[in-house]
N, CA, C and O of each residue as an XYZ file, in Angstrom:
320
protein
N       0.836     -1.183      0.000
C       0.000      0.000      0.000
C       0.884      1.250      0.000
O       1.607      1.422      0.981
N       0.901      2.146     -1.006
C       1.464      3.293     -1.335
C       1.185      4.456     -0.653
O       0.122      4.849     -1.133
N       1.598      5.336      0.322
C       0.869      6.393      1.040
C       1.735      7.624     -0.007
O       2.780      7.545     -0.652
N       0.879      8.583      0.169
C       1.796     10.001     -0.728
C       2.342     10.676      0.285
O       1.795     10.658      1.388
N       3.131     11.149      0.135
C       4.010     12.127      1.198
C       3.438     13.173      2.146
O       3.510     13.308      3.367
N       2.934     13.767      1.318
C       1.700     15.004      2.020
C       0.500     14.162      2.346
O      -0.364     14.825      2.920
N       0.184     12.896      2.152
C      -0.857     12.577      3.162
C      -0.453     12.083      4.725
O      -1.079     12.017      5.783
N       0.752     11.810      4.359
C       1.624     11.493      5.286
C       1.858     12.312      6.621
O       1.546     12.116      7.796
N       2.514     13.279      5.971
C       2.605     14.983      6.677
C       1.200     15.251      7.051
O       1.208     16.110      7.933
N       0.350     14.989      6.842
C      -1.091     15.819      7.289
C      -1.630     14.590      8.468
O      -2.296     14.957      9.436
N      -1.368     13.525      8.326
C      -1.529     12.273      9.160
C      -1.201     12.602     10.395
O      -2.002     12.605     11.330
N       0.358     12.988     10.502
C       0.860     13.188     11.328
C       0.246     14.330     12.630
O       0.021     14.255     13.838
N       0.125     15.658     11.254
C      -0.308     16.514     11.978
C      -1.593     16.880     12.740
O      -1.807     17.663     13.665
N      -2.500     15.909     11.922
C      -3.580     15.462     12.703
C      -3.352     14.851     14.283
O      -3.633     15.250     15.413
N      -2.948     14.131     13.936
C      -2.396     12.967     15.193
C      -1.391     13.838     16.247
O      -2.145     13.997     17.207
N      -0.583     14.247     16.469
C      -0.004     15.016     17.134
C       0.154     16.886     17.376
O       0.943     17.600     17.995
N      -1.410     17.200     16.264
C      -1.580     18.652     17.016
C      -1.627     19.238     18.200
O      -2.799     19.433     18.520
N      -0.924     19.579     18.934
C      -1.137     20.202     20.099
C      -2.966     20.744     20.398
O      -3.759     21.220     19.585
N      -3.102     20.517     21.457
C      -4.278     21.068     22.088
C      -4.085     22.718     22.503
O      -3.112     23.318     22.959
N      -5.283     23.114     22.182
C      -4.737     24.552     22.064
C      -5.299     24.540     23.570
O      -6.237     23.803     23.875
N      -4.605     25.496     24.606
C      -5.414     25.638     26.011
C      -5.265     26.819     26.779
O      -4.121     27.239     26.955
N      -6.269     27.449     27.285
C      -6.273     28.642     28.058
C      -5.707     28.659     29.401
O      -6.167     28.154     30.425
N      -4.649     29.315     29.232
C      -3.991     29.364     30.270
C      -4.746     30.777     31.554
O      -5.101     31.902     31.204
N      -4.776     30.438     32.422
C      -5.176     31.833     33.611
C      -4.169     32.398     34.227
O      -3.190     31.796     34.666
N      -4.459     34.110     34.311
C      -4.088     34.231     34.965
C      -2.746     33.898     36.109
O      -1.531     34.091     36.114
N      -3.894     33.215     37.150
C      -2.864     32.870     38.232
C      -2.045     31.309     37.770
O      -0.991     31.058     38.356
N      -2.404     30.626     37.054
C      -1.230     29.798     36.076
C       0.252     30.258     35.688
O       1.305     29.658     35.905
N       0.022     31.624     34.985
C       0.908     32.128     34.468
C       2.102     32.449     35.687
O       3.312     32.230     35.737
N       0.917     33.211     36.827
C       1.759     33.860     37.802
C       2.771     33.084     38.556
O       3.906     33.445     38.866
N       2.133     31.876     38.817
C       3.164     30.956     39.271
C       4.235     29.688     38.310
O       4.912     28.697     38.585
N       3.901     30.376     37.246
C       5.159     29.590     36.167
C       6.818     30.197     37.184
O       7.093     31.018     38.060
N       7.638     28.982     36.200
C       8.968     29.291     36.653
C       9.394     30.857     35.664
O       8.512     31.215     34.883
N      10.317     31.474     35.704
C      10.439     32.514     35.321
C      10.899     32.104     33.793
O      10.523     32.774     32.830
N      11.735     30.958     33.653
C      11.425     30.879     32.296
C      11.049     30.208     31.387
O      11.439     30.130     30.222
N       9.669     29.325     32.347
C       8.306     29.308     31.300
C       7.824     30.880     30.676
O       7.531     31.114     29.503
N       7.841     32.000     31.984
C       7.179     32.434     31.457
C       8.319     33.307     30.010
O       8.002     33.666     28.876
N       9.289     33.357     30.547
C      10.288     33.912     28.944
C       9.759     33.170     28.035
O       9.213     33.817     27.142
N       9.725     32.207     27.948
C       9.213     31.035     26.302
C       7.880     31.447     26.312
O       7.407     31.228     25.197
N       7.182     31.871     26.954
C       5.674     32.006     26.552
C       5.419     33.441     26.110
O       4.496     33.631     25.319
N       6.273     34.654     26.619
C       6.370     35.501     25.908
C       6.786     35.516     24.555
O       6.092     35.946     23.635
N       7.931     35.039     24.440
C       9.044     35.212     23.402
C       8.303     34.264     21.863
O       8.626     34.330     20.677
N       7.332     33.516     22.496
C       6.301     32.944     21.204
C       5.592     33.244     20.986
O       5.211     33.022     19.836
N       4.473     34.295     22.209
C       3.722     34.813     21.457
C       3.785     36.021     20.722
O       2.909     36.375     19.933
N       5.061     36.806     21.036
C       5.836     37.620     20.008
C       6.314     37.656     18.837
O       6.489     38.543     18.001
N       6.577     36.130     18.916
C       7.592     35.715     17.705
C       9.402     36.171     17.771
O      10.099     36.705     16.909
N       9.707     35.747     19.019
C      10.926     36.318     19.071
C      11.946     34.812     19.243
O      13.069     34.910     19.739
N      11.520     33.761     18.877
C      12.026     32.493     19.199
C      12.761     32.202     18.293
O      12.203     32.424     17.218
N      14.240     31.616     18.133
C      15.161     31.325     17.311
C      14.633     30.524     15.962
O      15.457     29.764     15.453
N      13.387     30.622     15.364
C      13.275     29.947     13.965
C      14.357     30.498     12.684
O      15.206     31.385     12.595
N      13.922     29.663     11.968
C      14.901     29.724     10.885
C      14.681     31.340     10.204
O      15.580     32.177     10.126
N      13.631     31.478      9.866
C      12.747     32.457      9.682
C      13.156     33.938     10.666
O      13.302     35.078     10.227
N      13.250     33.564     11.820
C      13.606     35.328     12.541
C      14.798     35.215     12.317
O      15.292     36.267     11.912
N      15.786     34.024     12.444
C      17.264     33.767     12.228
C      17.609     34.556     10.937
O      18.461     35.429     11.102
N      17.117     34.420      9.699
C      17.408     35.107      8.641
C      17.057     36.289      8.635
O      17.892     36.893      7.961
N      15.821     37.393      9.229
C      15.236     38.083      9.746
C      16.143     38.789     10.216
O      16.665     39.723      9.608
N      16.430     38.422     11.345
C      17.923     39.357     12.071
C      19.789     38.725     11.862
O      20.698     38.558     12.675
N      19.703     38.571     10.685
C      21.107     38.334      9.586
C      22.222     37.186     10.371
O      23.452     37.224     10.346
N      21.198     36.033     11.154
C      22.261     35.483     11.658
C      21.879     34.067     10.830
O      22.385     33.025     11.248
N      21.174     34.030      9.902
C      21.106     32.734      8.324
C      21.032     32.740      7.512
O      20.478     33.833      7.390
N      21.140     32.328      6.427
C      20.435     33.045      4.962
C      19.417     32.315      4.734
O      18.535     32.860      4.070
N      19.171     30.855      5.187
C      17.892     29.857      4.366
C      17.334     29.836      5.726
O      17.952     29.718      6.784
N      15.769     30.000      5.492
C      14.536     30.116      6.163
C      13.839     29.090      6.477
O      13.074     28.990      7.436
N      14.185     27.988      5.355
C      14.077     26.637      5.075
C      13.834     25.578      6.185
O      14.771     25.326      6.943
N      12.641     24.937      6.336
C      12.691     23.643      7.498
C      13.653     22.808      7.105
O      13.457     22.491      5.931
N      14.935     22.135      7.715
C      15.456     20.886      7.378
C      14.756     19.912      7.014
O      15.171     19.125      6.164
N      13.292     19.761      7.724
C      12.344     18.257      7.609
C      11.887     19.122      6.526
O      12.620     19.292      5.552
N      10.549     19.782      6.616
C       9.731     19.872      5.523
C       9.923     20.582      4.481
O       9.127     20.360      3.568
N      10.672     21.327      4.306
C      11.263     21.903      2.716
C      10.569     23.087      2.351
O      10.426     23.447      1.183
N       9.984     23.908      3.694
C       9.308     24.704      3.502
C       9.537     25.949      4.639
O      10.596     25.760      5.237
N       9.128     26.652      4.901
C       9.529     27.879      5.217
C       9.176     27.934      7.004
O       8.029     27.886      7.448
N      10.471     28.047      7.893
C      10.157     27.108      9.128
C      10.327     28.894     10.232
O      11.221     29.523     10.797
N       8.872     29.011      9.994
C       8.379     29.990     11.047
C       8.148     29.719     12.709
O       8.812     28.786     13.162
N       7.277     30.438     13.649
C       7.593     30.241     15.103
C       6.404     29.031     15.247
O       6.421     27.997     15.915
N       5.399     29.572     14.370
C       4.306     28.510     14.584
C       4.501     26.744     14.115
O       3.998     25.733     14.604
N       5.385     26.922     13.049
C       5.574     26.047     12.323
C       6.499     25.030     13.460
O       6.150     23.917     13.854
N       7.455     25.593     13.747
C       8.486     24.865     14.721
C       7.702     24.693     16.239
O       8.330     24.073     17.097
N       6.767     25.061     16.481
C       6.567     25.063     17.410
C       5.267     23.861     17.527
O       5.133     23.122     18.502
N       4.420     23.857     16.380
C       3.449     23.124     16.011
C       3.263     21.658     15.063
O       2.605     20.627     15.197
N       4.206     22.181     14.065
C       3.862     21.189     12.637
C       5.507     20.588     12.581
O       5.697     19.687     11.764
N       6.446     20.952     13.238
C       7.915     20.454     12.974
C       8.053     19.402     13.455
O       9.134     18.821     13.368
């Protein structure tokens, strides 16, 4: 049985999408200090992707190693 590549990739991403979840408040307040840096710094978009890497001149290819496609904060953080 032959699977295609991109059904493949979408299989996956089905199967291992993160649950999206509301965080509160007092959740946040008692994170370690740097949960809460990573939870800023993503919902900013300030996280080392390939994408801000080239962005602020420290890559030239934007490029996912896995998927061959353009590896943003969401992307690495979600679909990588």
């Amino acid at each position: 049985m032959a699977v295609k590549v991109s059904g493949a990739k979408r299989l996956l991403r089905k199967i291992f999408r993160p649950k999206r979840k509301s965080l509160t408040w007092n959740e946040i307040w008692h994170m370690a200090p740097l949960q809460i840096s990573f939870l800023i710094r993503s919902v900013y978009d300030f996280l080392p992707s390939n994408s801000n890497l080239v962005r602020w001149g420290k890559k030239e290819n934007p490029t996912c190693p896995l998927f061959q496609s353009g590896q943003t904060t969401e992307h690495f953080l979600s679909s990588c």
